[in-house]
mmCIF file of the C-alpha atoms, coordinates in Angstrom:
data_MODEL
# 
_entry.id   MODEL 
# 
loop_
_atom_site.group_PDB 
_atom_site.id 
_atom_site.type_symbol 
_atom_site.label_atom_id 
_atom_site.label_alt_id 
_atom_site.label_comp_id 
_atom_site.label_asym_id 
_atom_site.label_entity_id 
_atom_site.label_seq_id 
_atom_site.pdbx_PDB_ins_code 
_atom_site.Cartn_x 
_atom_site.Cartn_y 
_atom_site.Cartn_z 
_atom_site.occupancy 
_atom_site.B_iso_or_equiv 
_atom_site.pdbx_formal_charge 
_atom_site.auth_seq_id 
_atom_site.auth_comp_id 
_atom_site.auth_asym_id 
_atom_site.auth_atom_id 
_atom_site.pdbx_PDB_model_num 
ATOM 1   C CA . UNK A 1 1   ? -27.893 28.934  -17.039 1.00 0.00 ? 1   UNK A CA 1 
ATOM 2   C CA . UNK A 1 2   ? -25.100 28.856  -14.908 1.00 0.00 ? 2   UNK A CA 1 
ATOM 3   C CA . UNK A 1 3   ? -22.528 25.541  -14.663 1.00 0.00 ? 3   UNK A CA 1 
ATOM 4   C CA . UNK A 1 4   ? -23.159 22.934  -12.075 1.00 0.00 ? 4   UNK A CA 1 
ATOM 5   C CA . UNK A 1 5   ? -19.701 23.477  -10.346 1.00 0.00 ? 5   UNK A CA 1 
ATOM 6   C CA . UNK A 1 6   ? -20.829 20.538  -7.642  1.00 0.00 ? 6   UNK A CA 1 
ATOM 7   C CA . UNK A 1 7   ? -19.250 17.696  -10.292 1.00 0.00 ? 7   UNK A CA 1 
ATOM 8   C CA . UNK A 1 8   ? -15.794 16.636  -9.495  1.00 0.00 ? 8   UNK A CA 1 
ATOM 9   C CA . UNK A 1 9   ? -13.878 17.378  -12.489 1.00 0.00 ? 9   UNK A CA 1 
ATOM 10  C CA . UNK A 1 10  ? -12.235 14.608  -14.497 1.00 0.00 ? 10  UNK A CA 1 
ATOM 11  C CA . UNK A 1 11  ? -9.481  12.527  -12.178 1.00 0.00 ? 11  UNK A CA 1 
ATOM 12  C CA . UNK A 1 12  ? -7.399  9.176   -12.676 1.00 0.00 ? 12  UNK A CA 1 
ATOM 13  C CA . UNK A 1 13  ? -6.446  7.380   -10.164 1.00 0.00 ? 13  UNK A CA 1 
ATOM 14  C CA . UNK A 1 14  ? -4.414  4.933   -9.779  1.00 0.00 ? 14  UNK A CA 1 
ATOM 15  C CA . UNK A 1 15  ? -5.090  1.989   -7.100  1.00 0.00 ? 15  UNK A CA 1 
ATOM 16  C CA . UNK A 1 16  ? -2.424  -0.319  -5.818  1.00 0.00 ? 16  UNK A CA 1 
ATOM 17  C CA . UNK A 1 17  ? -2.866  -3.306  -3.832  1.00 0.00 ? 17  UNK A CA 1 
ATOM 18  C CA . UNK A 1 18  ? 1.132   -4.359  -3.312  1.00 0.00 ? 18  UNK A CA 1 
ATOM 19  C CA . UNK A 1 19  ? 2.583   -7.911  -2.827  1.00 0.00 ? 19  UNK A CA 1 
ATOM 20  C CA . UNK A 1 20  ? 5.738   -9.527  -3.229  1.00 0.00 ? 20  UNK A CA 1 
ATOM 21  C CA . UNK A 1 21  ? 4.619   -12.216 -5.038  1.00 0.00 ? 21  UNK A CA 1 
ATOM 22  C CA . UNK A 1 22  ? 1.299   -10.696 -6.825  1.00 0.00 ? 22  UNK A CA 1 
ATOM 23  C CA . UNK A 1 23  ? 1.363   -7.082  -7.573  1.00 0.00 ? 23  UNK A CA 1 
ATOM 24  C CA . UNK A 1 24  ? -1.995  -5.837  -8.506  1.00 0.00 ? 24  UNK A CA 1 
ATOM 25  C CA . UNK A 1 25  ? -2.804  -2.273  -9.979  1.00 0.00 ? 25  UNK A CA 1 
ATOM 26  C CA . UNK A 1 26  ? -5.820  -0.560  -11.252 1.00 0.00 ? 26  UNK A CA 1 
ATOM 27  C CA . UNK A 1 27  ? -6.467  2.853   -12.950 1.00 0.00 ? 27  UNK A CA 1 
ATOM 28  C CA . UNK A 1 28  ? -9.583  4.417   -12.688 1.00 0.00 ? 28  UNK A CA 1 
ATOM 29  C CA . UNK A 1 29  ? -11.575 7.641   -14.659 1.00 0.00 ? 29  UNK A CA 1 
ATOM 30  C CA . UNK A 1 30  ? -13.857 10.102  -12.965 1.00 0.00 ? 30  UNK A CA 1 
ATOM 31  C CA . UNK A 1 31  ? -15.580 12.062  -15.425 1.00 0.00 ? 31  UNK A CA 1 
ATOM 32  C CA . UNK A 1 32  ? -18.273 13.598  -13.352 1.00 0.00 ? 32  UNK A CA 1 
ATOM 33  C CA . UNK A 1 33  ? -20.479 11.002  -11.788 1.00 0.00 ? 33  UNK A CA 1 
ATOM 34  C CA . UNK A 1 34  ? -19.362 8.171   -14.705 1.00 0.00 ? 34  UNK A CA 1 
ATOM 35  C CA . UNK A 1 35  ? -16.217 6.286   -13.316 1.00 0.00 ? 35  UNK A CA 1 
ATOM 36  C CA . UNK A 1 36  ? -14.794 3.548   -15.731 1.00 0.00 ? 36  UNK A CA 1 
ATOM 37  C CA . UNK A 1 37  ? -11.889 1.128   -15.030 1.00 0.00 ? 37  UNK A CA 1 
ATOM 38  C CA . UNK A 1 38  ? -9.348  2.546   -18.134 1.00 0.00 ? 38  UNK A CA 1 
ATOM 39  C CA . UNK A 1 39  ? -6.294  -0.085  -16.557 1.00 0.00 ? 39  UNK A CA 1 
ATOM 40  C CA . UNK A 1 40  ? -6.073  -2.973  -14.647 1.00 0.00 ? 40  UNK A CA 1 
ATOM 41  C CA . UNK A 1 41  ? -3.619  -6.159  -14.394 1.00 0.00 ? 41  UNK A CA 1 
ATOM 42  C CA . UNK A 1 42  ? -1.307  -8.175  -12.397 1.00 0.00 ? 42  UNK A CA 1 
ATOM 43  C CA . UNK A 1 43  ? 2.502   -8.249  -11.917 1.00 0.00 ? 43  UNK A CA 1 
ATOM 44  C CA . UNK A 1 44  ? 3.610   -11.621 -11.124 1.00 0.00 ? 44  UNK A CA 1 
ATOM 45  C CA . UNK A 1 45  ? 7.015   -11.557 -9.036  1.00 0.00 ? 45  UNK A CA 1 
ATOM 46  C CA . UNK A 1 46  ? 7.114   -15.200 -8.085  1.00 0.00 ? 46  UNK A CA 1 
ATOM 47  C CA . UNK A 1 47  ? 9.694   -15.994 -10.632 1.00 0.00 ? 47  UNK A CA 1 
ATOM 48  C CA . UNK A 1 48  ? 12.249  -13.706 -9.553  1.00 0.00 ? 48  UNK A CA 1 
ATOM 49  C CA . UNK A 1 49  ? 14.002  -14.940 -6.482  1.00 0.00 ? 49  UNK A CA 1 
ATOM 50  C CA . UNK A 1 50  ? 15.792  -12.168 -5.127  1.00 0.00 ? 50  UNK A CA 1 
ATOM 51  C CA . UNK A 1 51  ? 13.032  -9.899  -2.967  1.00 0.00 ? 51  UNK A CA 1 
ATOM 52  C CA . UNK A 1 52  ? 15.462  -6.897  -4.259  1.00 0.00 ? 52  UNK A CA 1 
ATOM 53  C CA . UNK A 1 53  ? 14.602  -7.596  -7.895  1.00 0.00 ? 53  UNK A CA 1 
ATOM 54  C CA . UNK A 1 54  ? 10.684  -7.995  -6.724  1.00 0.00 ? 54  UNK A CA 1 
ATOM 55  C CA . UNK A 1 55  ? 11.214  -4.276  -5.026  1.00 0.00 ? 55  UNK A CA 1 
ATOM 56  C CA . UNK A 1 56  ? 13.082  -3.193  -8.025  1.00 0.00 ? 56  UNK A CA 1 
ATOM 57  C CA . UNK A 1 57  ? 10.082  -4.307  -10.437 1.00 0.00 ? 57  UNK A CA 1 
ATOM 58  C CA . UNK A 1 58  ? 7.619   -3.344  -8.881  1.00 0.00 ? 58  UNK A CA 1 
ATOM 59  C CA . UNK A 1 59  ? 8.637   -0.288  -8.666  1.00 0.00 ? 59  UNK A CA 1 
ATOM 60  C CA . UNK A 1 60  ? 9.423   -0.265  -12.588 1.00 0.00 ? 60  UNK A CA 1 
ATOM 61  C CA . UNK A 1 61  ? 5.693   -0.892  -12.774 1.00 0.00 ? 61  UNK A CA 1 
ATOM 62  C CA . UNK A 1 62  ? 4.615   1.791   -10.879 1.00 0.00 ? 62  UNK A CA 1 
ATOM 63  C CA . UNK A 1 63  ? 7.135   4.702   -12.517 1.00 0.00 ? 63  UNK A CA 1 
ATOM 64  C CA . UNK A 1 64  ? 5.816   2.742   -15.953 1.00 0.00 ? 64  UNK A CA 1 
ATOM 65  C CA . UNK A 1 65  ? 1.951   3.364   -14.765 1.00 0.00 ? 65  UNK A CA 1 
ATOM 66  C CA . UNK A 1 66  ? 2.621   6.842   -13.437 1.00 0.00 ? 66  UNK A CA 1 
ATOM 67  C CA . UNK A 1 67  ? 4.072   8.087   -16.951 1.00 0.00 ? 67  UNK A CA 1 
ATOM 68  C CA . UNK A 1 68  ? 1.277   6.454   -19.069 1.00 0.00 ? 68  UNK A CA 1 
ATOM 69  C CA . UNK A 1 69  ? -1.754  7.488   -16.988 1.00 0.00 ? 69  UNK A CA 1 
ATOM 70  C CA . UNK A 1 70  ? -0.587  10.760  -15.250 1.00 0.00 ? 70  UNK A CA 1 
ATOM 71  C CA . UNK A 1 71  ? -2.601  9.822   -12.380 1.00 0.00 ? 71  UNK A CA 1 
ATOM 72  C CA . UNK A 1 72  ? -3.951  13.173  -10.006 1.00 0.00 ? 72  UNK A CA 1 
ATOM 73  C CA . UNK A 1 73  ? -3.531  10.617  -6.988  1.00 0.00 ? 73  UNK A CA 1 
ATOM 74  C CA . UNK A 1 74  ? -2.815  7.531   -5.676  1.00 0.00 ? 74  UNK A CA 1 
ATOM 75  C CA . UNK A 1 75  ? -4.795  4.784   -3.457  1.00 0.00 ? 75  UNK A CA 1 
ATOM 76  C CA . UNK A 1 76  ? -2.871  1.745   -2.293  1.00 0.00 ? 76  UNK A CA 1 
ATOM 77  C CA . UNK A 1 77  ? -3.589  -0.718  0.542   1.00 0.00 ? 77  UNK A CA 1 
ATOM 78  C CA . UNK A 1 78  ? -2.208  -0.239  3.868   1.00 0.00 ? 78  UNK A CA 1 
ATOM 79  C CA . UNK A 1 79  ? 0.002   -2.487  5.805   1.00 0.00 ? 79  UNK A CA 1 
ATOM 80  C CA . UNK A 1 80  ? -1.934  -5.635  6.943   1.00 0.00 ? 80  UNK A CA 1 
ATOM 81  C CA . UNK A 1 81  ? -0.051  -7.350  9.744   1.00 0.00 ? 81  UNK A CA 1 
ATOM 82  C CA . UNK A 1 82  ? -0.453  -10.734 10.470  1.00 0.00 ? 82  UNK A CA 1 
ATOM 83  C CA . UNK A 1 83  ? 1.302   -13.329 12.778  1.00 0.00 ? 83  UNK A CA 1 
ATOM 84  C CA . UNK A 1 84  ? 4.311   -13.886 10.424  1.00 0.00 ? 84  UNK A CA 1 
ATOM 85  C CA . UNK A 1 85  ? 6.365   -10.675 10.697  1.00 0.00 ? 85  UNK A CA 1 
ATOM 86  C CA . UNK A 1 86  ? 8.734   -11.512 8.221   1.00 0.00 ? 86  UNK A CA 1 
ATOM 87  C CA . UNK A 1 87  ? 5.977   -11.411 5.484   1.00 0.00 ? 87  UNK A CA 1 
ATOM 88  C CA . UNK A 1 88  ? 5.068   -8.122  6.836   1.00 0.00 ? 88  UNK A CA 1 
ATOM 89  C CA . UNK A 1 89  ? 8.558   -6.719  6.476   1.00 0.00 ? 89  UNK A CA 1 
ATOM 90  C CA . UNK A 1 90  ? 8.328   -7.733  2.668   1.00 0.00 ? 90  UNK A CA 1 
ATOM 91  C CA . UNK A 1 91  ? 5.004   -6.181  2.546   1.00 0.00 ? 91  UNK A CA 1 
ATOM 92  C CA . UNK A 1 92  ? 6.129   -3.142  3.657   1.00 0.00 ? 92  UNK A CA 1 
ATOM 93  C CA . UNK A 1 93  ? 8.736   -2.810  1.244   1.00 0.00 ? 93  UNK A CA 1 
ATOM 94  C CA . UNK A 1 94  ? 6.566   -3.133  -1.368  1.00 0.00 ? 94  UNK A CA 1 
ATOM 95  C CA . UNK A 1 95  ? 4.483   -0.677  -0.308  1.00 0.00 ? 95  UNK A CA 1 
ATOM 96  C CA . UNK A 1 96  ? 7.367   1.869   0.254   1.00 0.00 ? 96  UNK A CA 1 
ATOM 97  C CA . UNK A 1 97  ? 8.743   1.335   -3.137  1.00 0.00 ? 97  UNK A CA 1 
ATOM 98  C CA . UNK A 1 98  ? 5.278   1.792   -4.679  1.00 0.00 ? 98  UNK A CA 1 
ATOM 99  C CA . UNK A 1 99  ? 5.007   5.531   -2.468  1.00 0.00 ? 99  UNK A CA 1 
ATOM 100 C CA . UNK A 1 100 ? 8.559   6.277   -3.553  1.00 0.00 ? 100 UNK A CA 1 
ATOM 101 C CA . UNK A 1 101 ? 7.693   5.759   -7.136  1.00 0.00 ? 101 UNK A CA 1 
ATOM 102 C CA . UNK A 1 102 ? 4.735   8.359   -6.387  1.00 0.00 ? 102 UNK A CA 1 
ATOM 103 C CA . UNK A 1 103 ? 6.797   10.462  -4.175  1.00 0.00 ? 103 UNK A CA 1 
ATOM 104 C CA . UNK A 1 104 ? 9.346   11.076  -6.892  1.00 0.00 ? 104 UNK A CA 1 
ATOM 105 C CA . UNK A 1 105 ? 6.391   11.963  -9.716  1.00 0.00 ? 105 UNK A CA 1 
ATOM 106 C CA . UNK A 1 106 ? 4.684   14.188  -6.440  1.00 0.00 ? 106 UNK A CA 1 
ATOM 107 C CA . UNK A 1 107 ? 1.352   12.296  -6.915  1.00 0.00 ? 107 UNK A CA 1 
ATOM 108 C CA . UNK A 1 108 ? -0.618  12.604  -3.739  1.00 0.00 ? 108 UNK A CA 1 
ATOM 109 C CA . UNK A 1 109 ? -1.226  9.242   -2.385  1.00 0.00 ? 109 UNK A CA 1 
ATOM 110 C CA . UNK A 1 110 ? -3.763  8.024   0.940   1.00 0.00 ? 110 UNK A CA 1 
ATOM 111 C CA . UNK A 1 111 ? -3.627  4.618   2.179   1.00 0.00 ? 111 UNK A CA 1 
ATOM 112 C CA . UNK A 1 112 ? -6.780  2.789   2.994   1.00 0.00 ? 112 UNK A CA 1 
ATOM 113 C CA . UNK A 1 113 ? -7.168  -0.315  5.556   1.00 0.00 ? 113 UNK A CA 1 
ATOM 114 C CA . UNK A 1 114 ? -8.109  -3.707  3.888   1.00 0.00 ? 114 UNK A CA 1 
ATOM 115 C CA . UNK A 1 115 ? -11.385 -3.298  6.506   1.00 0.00 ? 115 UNK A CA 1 
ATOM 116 C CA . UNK A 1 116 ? -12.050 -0.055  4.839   1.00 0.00 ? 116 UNK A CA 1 
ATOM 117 C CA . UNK A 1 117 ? -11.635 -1.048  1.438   1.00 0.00 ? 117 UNK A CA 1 
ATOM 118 C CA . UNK A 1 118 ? -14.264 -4.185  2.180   1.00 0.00 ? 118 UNK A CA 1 
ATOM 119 C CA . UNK A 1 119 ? -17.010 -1.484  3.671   1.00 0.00 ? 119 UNK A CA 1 
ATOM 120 C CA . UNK A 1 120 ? -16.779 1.093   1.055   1.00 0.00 ? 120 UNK A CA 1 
ATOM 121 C CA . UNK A 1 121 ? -17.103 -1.422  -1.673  1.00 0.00 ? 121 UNK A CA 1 
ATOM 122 C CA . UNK A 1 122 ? -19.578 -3.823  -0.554  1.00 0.00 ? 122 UNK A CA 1 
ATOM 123 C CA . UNK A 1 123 ? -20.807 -2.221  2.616   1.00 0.00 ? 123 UNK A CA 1 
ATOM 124 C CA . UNK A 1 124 ? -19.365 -5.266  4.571   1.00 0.00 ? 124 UNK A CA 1 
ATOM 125 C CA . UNK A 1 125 ? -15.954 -4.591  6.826   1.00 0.00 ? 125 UNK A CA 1 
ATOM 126 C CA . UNK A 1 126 ? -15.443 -8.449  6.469   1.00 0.00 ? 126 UNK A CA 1 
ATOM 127 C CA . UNK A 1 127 ? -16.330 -9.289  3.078   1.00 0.00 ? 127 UNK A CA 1 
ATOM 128 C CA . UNK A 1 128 ? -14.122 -11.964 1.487   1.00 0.00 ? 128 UNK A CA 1 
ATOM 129 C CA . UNK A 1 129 ? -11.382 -11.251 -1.789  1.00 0.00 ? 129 UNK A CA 1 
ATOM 130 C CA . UNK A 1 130 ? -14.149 -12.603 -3.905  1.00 0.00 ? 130 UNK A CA 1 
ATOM 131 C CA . UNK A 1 131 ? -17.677 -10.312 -2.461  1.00 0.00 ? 131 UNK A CA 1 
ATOM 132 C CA . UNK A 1 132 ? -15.257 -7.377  -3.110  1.00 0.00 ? 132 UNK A CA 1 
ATOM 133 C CA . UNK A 1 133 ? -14.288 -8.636  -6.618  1.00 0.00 ? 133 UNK A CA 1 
ATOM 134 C CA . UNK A 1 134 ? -18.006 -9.307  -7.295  1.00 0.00 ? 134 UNK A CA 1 
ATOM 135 C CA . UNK A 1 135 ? -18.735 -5.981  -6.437  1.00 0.00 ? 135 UNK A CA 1 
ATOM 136 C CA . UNK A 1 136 ? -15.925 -3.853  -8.530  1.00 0.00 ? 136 UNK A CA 1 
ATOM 137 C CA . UNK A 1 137 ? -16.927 -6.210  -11.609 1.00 0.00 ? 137 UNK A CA 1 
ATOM 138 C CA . UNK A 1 138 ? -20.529 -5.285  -11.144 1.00 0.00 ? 138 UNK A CA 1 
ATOM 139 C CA . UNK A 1 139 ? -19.602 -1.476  -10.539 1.00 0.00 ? 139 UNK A CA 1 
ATOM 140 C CA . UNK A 1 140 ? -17.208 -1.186  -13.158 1.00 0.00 ? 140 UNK A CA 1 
ATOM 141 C CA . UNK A 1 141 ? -19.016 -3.023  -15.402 1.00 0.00 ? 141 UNK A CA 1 
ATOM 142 C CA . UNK A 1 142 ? -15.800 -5.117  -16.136 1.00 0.00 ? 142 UNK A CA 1 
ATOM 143 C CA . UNK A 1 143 ? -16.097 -8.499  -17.942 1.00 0.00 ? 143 UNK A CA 1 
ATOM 144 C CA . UNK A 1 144 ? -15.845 -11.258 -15.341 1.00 0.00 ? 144 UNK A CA 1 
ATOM 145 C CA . UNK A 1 145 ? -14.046 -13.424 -17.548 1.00 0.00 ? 145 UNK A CA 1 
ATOM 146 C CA . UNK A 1 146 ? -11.360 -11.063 -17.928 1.00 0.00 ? 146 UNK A CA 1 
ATOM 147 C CA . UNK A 1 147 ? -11.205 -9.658  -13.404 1.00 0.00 ? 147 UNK A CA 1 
ATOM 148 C CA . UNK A 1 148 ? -7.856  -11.015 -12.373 1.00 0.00 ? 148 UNK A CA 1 
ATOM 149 C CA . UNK A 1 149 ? -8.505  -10.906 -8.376  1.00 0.00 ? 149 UNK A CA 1 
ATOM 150 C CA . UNK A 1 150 ? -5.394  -8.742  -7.153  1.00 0.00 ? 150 UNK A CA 1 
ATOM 151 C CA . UNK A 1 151 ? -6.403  -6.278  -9.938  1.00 0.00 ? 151 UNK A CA 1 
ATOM 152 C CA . UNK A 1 152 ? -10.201 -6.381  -8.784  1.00 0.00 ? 152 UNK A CA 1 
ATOM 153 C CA . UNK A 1 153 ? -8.434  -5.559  -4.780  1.00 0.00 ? 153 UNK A CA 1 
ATOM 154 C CA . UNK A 1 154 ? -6.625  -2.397  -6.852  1.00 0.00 ? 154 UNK A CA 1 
ATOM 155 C CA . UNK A 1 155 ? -9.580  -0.942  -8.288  1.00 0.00 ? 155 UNK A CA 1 
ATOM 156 C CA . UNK A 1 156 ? -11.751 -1.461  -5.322  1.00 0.00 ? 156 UNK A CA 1 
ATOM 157 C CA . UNK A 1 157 ? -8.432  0.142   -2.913  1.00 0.00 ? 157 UNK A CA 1 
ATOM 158 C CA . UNK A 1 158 ? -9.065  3.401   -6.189  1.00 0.00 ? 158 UNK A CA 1 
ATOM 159 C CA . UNK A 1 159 ? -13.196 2.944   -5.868  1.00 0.00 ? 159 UNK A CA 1 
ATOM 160 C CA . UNK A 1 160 ? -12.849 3.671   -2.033  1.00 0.00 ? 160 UNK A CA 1 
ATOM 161 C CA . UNK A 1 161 ? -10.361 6.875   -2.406  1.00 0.00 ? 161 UNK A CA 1 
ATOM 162 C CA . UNK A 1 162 ? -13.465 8.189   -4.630  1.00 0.00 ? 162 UNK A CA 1 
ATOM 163 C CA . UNK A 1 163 ? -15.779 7.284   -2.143  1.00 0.00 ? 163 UNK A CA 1 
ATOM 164 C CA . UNK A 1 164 ? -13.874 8.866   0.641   1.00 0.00 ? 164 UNK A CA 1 
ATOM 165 C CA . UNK A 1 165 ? -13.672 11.831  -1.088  1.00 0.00 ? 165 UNK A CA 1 
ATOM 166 C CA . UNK A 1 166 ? -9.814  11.731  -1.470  1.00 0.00 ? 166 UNK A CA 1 
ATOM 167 C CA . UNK A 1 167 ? -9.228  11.258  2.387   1.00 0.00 ? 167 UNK A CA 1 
ATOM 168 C CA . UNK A 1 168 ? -8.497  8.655   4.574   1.00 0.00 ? 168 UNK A CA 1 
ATOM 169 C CA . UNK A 1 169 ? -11.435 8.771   7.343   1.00 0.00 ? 169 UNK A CA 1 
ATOM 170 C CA . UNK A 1 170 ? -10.505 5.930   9.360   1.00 0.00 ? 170 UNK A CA 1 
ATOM 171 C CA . UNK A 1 171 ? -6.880  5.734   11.013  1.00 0.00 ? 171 UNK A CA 1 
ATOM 172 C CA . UNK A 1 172 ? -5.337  2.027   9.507   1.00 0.00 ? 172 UNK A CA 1 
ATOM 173 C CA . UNK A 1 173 ? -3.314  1.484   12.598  1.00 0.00 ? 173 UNK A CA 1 
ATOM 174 C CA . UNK A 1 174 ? 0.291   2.017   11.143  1.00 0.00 ? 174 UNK A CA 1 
ATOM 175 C CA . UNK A 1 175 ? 3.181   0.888   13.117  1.00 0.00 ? 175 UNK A CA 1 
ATOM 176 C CA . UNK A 1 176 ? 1.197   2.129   16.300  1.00 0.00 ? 176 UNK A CA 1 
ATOM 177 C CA . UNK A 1 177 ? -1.535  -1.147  15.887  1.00 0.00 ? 177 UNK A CA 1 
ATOM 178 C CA . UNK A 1 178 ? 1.407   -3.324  14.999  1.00 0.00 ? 178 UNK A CA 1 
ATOM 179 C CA . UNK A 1 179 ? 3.693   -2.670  18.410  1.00 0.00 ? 179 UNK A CA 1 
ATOM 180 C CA . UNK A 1 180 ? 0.238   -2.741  20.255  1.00 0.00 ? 180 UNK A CA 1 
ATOM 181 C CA . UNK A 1 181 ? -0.245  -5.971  18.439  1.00 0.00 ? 181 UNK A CA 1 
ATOM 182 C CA . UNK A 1 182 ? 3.077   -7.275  19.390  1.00 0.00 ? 182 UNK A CA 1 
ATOM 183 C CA . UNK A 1 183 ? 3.977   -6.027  23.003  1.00 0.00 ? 183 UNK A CA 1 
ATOM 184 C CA . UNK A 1 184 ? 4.844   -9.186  24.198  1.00 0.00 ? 184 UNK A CA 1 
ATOM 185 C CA . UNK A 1 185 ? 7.728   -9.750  20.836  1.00 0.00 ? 185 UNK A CA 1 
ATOM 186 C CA . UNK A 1 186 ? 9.720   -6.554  21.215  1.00 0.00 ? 186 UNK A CA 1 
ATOM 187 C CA . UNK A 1 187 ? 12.635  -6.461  23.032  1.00 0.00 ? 187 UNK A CA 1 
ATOM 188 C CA . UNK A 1 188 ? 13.108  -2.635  24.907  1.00 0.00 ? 188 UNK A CA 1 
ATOM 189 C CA . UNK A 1 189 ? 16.843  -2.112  25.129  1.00 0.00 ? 189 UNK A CA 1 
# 
């Protein structure tokens, strides 16, 4: 009998949902159809109070994740911009020293809007933090004593890069949704 060659072969990936003052991260195991959460955890950066030593750990972290797991890709969160643009600035870092950690290791990454994330996991675009949580501890089977909820946002950013297929199907908006966004706050010189 020949093999069934339509199971994905075993992948980790590693899912990163970035913040300046909660880092969350979550590593997850594809073994055919079985998929188990193998890592998941917080970094908490509110103690340091130099946003170069936040940039500086975090990316720490994610060299520190990269060489325990040997991850075959990367998922993280894409920019979310609000109304405060500093916070999106700091944001942003974040997220560029978590792709430069995975840029220097050449792990493919794809980013995934936080409206994607919500409808692959629970089917809902506009679920809340804690129907997406709900939904990677029922999934994963994960203790929900033990779900910290910037880890649960990680492993739900890694369940929907499974459930994509590896590929980002939806465009997040980038820097294109953000100047659209905020026409009337840019100055044109």
């Amino acid at each position: 009998m020949a093999a069934n060659n339509s199971l994905p072969r075993e992948k980790i990936i590693l899912g990163l949902d970035p913040g300046t003052q909660v880092f969350g991260y979550g590593v997850l195991k594809q073994s055919g159809r079985e998929v188990i959460a193998i890592q998941m955890g917080v970094v908490r950066l509110e103690k340091f109070r130099s946003h170069e030593i936040r940039l500086a750990k975090i990316y720490e972290k994610v060299t520190q994740l990269i060489e325990e797991f040997l991850p075959d890709e990367m998922a993280i969160e894409a920019p979310f911009f609000g109304k405060n643009v500093q916070s999106a600035l700091k944001l942003g870092r974040a997220q560029g020293v978590s792709m430069a950690a995975a840029i220097a290791r050449q792990i493919p990454m794809v980013e995934y809007s936080p409206k994607t994330v919500k409808q692959s996991v629970t089917g809902n675009g506009n679920a809340s933090k804690e129907q997406v949580a709900a939904m990677v501890v029922r999934l994963l089977k994960i203790n929900p004593e033990n779900f910290l909820m910037d880890a649960t946002d990680a492993l739900a950013i890694a369940l929907t890069h499974l459930n994509q297929g590896g590929k980002q199907k939806e465009s997040s908006g980038g820097w294109e949704q953000f100047l659209k966004a905020n026409a009337g706050r840019i100055k044109k010189s």
